[in-house]
N, CA, C and O atoms as a printed pandas DataFrame, in Angstrom:
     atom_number atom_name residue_name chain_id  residue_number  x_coord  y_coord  z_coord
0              1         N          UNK        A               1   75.954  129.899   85.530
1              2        CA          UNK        A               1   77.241  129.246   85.408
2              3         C          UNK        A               1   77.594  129.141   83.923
3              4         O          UNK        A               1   76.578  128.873   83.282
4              5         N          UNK        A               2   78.657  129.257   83.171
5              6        CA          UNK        A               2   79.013  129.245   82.469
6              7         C          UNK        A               2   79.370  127.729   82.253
7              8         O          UNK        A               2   79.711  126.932   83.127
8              9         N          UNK        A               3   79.213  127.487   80.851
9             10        CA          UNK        A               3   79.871  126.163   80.054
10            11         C          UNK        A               3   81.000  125.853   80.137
11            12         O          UNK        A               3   81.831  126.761   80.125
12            13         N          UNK        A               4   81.471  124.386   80.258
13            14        CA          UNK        A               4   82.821  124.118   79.622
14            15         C          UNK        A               4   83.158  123.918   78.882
15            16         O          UNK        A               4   83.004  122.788   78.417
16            17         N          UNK        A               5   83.784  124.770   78.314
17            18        CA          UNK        A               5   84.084  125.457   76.975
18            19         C          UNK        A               5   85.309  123.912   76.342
19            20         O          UNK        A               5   85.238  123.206   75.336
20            21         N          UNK        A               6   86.194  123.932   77.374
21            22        CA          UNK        A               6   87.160  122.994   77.347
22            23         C          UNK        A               6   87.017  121.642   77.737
23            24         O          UNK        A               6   87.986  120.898   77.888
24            25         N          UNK        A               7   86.025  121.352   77.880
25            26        CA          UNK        A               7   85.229  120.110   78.387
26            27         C          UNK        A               7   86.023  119.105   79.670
27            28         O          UNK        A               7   86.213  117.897   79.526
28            29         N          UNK        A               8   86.285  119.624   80.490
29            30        CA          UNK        A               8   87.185  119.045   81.626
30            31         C          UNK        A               8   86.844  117.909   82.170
31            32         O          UNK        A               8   87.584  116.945   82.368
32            33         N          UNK        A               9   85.225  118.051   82.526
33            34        CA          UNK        A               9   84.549  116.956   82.814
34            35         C          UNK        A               9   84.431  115.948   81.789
35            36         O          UNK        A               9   84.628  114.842   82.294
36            37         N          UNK        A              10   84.268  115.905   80.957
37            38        CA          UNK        A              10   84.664  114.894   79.707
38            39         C          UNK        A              10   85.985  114.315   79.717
39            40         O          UNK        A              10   85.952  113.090   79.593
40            41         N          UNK        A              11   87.080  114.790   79.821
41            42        CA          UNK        A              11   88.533  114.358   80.165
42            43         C          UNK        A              11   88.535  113.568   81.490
43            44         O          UNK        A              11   88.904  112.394   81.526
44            45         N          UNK        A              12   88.143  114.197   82.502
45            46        CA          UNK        A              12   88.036  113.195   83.651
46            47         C          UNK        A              12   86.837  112.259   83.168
47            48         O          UNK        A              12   87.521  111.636   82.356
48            49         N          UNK        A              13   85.981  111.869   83.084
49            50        CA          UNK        A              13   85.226  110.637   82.470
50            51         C          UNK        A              13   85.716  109.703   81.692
51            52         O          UNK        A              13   85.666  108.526   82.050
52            53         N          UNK        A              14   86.403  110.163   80.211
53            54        CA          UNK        A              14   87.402  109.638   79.768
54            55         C          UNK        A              14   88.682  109.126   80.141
55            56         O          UNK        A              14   89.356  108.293   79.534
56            57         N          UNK        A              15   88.896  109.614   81.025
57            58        CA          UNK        A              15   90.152  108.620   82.006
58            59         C          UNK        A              15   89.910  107.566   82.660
59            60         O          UNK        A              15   90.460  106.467   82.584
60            61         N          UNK        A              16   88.337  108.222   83.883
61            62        CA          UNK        A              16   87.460  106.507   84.347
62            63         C          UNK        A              16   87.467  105.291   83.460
63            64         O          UNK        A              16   87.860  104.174   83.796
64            65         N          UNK        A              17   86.994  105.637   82.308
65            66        CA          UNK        A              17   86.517  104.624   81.603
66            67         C          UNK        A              17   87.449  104.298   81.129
67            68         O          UNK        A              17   87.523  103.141   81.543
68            69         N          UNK        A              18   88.660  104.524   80.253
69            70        CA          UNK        A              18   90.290  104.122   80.042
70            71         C          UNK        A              18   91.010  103.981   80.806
71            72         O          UNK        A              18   92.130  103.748   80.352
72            73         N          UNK        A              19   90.912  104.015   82.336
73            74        CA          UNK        A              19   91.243  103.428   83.383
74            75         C          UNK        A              19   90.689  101.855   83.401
75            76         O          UNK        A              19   91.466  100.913   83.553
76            77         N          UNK        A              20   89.305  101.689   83.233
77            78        CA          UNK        A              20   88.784  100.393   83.869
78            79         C          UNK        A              20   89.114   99.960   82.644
79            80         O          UNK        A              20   89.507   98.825   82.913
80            81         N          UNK        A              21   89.242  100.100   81.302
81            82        CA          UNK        A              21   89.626   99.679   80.437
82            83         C          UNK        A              21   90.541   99.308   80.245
83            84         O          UNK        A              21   90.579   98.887   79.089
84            85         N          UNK        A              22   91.816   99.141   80.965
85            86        CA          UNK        A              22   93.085   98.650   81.321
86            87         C          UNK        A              22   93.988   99.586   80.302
87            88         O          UNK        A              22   95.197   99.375   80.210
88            89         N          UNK        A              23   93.434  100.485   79.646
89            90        CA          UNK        A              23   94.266  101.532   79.243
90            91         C          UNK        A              23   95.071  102.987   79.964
91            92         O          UNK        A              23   94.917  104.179   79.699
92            93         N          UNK        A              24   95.957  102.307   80.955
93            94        CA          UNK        A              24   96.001  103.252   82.218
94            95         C          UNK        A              24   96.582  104.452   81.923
95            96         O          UNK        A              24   96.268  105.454   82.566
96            97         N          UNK        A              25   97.587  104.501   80.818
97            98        CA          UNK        A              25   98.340  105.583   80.233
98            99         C          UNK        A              25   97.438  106.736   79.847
99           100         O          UNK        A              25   97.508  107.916   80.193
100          101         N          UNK        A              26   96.538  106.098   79.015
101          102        CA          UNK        A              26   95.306  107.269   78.367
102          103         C          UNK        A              26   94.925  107.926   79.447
103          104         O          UNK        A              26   95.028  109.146   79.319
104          105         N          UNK        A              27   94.466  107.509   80.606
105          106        CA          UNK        A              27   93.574  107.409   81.482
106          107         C          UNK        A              27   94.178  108.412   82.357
107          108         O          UNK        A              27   93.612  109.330   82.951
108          109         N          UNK        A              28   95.877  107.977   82.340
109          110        CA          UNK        A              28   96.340  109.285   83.188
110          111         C          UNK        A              28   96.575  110.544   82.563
111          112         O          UNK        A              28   96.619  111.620   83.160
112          113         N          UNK        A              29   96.742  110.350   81.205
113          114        CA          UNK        A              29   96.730  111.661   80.120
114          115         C          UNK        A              29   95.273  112.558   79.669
115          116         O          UNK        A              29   95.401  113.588   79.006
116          117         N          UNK        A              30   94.335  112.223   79.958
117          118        CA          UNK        A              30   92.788  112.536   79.949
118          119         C          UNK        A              30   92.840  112.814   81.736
119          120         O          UNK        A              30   92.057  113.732   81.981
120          121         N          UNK        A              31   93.379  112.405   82.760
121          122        CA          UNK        A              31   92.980  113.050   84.195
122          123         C          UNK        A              31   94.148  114.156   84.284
123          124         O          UNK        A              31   94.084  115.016   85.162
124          125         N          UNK        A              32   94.970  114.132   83.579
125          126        CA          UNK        A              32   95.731  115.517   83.770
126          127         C          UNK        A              32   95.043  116.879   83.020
127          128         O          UNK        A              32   94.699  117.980   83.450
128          129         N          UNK        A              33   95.021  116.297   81.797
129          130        CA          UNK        A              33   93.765  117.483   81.010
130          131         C          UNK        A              33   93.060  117.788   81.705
131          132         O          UNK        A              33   93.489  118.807   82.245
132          133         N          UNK        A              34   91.780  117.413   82.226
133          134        CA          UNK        A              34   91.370  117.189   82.825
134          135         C          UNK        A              34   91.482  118.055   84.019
135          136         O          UNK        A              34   90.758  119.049   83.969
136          137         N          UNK        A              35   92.183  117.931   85.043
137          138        CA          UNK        A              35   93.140  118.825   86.097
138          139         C          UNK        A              35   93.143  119.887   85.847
139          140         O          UNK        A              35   92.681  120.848   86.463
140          141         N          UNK        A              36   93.939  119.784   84.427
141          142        CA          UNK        A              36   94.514  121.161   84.097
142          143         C          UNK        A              36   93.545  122.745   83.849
143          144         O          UNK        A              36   93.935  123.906   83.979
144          145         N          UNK        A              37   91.754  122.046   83.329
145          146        CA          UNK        A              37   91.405  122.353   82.708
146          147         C          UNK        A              37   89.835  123.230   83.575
147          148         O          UNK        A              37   88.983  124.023   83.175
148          149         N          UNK        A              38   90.145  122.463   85.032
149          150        CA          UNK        A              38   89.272  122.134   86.066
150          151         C          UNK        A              38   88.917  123.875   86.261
151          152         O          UNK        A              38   87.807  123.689   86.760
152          153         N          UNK        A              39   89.024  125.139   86.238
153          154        CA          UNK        A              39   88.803  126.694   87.102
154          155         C          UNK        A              39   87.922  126.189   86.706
155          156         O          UNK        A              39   87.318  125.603   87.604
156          157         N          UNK        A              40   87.150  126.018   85.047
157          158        CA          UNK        A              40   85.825  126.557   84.986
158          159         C          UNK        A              40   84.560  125.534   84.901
159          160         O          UNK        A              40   83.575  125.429   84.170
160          161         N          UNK        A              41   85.084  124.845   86.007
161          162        CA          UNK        A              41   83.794  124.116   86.307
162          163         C          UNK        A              41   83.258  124.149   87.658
163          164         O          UNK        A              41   83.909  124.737   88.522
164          165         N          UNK        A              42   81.963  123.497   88.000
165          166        CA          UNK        A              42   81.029  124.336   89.308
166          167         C          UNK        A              42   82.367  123.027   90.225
167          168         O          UNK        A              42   83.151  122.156   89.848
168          169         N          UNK        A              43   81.816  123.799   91.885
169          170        CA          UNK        A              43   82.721  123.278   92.532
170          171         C          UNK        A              43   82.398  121.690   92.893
171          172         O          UNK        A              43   83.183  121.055   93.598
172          173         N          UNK        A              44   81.213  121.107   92.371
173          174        CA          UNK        A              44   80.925  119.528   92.856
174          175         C          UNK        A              44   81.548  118.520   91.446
175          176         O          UNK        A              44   81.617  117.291   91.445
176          177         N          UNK        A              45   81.984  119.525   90.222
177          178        CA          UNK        A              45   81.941  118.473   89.242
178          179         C          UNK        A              45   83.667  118.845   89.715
179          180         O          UNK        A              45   84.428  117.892   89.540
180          181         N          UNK        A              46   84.330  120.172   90.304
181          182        CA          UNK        A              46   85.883  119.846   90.534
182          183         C          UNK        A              46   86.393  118.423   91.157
183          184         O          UNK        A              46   87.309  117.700   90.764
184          185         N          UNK        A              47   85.598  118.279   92.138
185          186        CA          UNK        A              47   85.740  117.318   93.057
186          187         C          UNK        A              47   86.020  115.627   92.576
187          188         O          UNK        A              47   86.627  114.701   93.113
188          189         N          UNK        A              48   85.280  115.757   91.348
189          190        CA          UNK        A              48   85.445  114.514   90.925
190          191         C          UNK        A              48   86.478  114.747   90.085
191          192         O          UNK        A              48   87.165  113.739   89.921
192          193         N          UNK        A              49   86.877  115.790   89.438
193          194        CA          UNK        A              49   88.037  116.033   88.943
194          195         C          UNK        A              49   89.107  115.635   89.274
195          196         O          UNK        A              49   89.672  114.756   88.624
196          197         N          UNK        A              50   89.606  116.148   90.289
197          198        CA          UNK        A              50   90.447  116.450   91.493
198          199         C          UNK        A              50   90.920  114.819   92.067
199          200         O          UNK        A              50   92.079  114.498   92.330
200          201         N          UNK        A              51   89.520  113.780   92.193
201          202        CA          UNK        A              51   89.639  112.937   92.858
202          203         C          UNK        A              51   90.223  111.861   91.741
203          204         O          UNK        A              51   90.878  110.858   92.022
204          205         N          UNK        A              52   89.822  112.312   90.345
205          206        CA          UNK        A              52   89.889  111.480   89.396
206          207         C          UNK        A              52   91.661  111.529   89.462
207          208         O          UNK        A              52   92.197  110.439   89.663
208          209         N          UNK        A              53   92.578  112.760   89.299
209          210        CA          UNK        A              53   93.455  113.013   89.212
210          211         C          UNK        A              53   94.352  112.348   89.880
211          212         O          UNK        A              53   95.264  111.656   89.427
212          213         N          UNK        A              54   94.034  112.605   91.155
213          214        CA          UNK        A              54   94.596  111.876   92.413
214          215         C          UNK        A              54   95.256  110.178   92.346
215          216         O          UNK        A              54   96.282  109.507   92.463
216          217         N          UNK        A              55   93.636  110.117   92.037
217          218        CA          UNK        A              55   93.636  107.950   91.872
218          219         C          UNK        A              55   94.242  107.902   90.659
219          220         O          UNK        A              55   95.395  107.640   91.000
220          221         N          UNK        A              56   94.257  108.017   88.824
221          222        CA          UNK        A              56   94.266  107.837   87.831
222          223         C          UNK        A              56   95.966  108.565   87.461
223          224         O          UNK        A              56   96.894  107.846   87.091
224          225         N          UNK        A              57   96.081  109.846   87.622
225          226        CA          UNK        A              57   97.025  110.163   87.141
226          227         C          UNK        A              57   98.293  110.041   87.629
227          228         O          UNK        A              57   99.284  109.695   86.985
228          229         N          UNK        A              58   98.224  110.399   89.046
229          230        CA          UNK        A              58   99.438  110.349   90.399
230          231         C          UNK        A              58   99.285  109.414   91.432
231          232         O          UNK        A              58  100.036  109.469   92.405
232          233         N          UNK        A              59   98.169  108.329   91.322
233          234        CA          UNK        A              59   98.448  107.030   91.890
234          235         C          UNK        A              59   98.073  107.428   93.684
235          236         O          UNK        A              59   97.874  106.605   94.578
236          237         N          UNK        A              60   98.070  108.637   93.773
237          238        CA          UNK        A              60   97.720  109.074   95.290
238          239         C          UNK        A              60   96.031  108.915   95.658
239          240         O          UNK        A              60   95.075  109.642   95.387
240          241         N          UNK        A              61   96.154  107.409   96.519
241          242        CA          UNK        A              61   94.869  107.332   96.714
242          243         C          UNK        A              61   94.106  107.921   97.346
243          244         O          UNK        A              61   93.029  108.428   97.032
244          245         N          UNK        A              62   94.965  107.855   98.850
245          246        CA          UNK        A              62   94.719  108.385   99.809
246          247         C          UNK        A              62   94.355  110.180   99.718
247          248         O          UNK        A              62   93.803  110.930  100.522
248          249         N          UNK        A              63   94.764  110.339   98.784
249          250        CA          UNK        A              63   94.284  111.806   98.493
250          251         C          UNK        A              63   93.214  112.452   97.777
251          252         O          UNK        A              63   92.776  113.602   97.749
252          253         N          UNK        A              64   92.763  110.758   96.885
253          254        CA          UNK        A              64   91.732  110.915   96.090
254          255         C          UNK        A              64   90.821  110.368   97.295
255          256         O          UNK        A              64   89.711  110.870   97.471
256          257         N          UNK        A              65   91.163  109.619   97.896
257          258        CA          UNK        A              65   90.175  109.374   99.062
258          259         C          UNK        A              65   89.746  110.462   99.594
259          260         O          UNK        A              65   88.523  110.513   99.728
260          261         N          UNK        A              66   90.597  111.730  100.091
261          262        CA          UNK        A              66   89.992  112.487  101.255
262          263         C          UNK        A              66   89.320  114.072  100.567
263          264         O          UNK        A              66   88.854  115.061  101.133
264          265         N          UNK        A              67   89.555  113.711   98.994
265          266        CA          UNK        A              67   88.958  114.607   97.750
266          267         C          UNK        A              67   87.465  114.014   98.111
267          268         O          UNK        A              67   86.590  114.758   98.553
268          269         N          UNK        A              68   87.250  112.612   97.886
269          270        CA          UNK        A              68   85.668  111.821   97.870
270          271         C          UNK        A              68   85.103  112.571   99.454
271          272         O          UNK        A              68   84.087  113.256   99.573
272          273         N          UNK        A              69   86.187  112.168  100.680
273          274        CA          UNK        A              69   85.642  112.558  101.661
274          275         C          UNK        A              69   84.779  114.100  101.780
275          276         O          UNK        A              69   83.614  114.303  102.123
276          277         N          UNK        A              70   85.735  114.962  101.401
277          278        CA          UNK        A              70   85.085  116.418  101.372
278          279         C          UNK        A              70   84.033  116.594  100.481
279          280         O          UNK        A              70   83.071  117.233  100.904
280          281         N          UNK        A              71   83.987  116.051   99.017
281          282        CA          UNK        A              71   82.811  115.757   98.243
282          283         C          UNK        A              71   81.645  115.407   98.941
283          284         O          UNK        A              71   80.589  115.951   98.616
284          285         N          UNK        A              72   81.672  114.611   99.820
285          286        CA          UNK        A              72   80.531  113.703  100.442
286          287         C          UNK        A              72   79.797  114.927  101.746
287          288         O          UNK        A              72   78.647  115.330  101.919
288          289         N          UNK        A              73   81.133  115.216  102.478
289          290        CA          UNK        A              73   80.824  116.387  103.653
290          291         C          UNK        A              73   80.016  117.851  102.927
291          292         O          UNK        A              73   79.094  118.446  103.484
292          293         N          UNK        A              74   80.595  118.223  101.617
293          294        CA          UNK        A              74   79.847  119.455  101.377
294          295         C          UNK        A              74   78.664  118.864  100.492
295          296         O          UNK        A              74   77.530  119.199  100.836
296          297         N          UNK        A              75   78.756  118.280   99.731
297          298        CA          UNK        A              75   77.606  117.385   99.187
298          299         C          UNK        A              75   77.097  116.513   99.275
299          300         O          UNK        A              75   77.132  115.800   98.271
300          301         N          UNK        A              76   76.219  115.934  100.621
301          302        CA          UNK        A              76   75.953  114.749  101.350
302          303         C          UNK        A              76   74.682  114.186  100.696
303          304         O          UNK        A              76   74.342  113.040  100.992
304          305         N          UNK        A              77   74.039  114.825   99.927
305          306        CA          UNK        A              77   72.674  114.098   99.053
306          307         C          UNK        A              77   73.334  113.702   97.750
307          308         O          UNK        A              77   72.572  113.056   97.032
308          309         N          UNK        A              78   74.821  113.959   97.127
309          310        CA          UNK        A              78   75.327  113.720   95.842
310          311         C          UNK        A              78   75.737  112.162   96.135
311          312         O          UNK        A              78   76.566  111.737   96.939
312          313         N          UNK        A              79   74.915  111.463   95.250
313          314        CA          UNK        A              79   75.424  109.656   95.839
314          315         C          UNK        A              79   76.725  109.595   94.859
315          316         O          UNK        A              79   77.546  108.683   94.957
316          317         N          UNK        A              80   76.846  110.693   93.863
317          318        CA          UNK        A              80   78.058  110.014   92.798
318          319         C          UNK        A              80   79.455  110.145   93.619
319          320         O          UNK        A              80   80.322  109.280   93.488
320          321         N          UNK        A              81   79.623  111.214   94.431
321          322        CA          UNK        A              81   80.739  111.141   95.418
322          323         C          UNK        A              81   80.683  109.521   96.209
323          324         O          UNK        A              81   81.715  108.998   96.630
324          325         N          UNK        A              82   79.457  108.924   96.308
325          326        CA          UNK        A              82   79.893  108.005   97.526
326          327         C          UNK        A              82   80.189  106.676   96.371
327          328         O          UNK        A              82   80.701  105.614   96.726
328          329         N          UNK        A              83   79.896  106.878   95.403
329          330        CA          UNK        A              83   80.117  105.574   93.923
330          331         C          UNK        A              83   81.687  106.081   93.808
331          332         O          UNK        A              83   82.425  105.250   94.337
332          333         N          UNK        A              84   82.262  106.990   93.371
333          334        CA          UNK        A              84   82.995  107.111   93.142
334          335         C          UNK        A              84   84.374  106.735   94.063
335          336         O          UNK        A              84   85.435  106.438   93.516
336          337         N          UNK        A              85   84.228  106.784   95.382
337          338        CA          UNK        A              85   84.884  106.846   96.916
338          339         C          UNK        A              85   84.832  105.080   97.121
339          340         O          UNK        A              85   85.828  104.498   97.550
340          341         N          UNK        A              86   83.563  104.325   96.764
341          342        CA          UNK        A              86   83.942  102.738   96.601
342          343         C          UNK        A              86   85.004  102.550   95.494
343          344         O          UNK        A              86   86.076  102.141   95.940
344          345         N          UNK        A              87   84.970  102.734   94.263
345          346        CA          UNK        A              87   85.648  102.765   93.048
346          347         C          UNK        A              87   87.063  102.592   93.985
347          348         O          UNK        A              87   87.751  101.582   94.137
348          349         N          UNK        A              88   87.227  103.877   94.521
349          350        CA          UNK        A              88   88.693  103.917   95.274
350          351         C          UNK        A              88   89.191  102.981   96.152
351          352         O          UNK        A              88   90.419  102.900   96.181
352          353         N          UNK        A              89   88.391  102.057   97.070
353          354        CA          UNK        A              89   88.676  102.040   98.037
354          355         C          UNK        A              89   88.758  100.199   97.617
355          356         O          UNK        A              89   89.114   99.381   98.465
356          357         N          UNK        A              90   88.352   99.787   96.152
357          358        CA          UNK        A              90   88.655   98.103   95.893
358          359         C          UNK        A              90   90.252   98.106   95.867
359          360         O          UNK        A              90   90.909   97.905   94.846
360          361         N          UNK        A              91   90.705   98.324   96.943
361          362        CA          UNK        A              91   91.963   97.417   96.854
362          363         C          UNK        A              91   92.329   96.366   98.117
363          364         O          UNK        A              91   91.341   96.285   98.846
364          365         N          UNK        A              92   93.279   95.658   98.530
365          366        CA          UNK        A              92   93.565   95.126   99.263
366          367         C          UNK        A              92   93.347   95.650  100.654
367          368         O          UNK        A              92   93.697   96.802  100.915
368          369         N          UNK        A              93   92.903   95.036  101.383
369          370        CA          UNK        A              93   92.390   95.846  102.473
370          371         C          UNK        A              93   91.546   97.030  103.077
371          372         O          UNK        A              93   91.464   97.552  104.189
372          373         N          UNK        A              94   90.942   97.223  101.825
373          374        CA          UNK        A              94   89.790   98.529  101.618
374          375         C          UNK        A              94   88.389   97.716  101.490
375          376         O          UNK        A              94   87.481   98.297  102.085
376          377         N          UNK        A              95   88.164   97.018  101.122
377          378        CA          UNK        A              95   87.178   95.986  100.659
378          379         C          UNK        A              95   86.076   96.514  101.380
379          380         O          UNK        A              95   85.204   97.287  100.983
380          381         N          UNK        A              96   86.247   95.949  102.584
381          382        CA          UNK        A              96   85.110   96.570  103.679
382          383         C          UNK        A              96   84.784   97.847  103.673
383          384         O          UNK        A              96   83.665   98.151  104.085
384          385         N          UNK        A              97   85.574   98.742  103.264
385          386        CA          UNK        A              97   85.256  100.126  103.079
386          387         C          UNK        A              97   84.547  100.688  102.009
387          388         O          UNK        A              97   83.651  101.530  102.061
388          389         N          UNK        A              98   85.212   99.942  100.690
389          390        CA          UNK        A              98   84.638   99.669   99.794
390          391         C          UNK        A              98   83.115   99.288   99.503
391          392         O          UNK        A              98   82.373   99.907   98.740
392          393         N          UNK        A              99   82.803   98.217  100.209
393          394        CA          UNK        A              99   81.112   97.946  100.029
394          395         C          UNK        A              99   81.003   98.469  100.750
395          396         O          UNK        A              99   80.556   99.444  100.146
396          397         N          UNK        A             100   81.018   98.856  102.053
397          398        CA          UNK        A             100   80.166  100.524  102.880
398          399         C          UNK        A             100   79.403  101.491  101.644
399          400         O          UNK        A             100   78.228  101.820  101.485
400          401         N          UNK        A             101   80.829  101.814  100.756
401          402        CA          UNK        A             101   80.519  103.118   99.923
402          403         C          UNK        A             101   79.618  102.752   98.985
403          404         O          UNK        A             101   78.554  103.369   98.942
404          405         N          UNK        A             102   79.786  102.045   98.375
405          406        CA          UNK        A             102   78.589  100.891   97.508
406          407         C          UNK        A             102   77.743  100.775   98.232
407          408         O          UNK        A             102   76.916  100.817   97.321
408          409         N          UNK        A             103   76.933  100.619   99.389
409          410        CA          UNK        A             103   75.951  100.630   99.873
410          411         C          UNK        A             103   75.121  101.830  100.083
411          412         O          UNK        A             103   73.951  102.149   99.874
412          413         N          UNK        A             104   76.367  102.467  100.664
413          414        CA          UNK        A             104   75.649  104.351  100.703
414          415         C          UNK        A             104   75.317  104.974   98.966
415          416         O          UNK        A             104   74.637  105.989   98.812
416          417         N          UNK        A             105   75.704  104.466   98.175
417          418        CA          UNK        A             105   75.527  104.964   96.887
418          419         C          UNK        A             105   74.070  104.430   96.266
419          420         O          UNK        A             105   73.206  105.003   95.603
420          421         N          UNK        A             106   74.187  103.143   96.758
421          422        CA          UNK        A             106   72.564  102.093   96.302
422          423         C          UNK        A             106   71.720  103.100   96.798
423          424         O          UNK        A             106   71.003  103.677   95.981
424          425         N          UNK        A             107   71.661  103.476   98.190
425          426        CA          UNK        A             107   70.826  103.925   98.870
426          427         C          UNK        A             107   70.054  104.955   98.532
427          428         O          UNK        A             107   68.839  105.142   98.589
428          429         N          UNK        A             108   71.452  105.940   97.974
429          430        CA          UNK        A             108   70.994  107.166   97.377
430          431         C          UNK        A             108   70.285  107.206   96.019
431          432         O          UNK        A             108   69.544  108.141   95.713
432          433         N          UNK        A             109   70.572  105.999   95.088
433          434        CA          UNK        A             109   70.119  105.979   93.809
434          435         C          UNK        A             109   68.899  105.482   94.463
435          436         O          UNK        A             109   68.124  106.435   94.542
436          437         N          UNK        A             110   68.439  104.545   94.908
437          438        CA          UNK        A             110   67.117  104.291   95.858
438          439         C          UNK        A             110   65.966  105.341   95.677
439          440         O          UNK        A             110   64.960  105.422   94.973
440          441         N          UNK        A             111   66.790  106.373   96.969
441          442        CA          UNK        A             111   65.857  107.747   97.079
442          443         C          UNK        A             111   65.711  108.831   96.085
443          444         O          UNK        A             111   64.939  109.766   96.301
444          445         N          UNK        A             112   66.463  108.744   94.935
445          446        CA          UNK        A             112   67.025  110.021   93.810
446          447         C          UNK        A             112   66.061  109.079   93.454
447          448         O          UNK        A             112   65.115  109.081   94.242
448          449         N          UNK        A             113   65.937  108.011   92.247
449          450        CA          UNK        A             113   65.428  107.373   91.371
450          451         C          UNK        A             113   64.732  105.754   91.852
451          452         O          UNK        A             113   64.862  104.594   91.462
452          453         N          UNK        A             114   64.204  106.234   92.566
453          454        CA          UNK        A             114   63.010  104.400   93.181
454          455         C          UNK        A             114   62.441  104.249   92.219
455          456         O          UNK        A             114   61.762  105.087   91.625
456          457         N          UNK        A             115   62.750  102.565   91.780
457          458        CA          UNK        A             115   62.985  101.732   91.009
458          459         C          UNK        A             115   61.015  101.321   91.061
459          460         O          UNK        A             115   60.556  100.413   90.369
């Protein structure tokens, strides 16, 4: 696999974190880069791309939701899809869905890295 040359995955990271940082503007300007920048990366780090985009840049949750969903279906041992898919789902009436995904993520850091 080749490098990212353009560091895409770095742009989407940088949006997470200037997202929770209440810097939402940055956050959507680093998940469009980001987006934009996404061919040359493997297809599990698109996903978080993609999902980052969704939630951060265009406010479409539900789409970053069903980005996490397919993440999880083709990559079901990757716990960062199921961390990332709680992230999404703290809003009003997601809650419960929310700690589900937080639980499935503990689980996996559990079995990846027992403490």
């Amino acid at each position: 696999m080749d490098l990212d040359a353009n560091f895409a995955l770095a742009y989407s990271w940088m949006s997470n974190c200037l997202q929770r940082s209440q810097r939402s503007g940055l956050g959507a300007e680093n998940a469009r880069k980001a987006y934009a920048l996404r061919e040359k990366v493997s297809e599990r780090e698109r996903f978080g791309i993609e999902a980052t985009y969704y939630a951060v840049a265009t406010g479409e949750l539900e789409k970053a939701a069903q980005t996490d969903g397919l993440w999880q279906q083709t990559y079901p041992r990757d716990g960062e899809g199921l961390h990332v898919d709680g992230i999404r789902f703290r809003r009003p009436g997601k809650l419960g869905k929310a700690l589900e995904e937080f639980r499935a993520a503990l689980r996996w850091i559990q079995i990846v890295r027992p403490l």
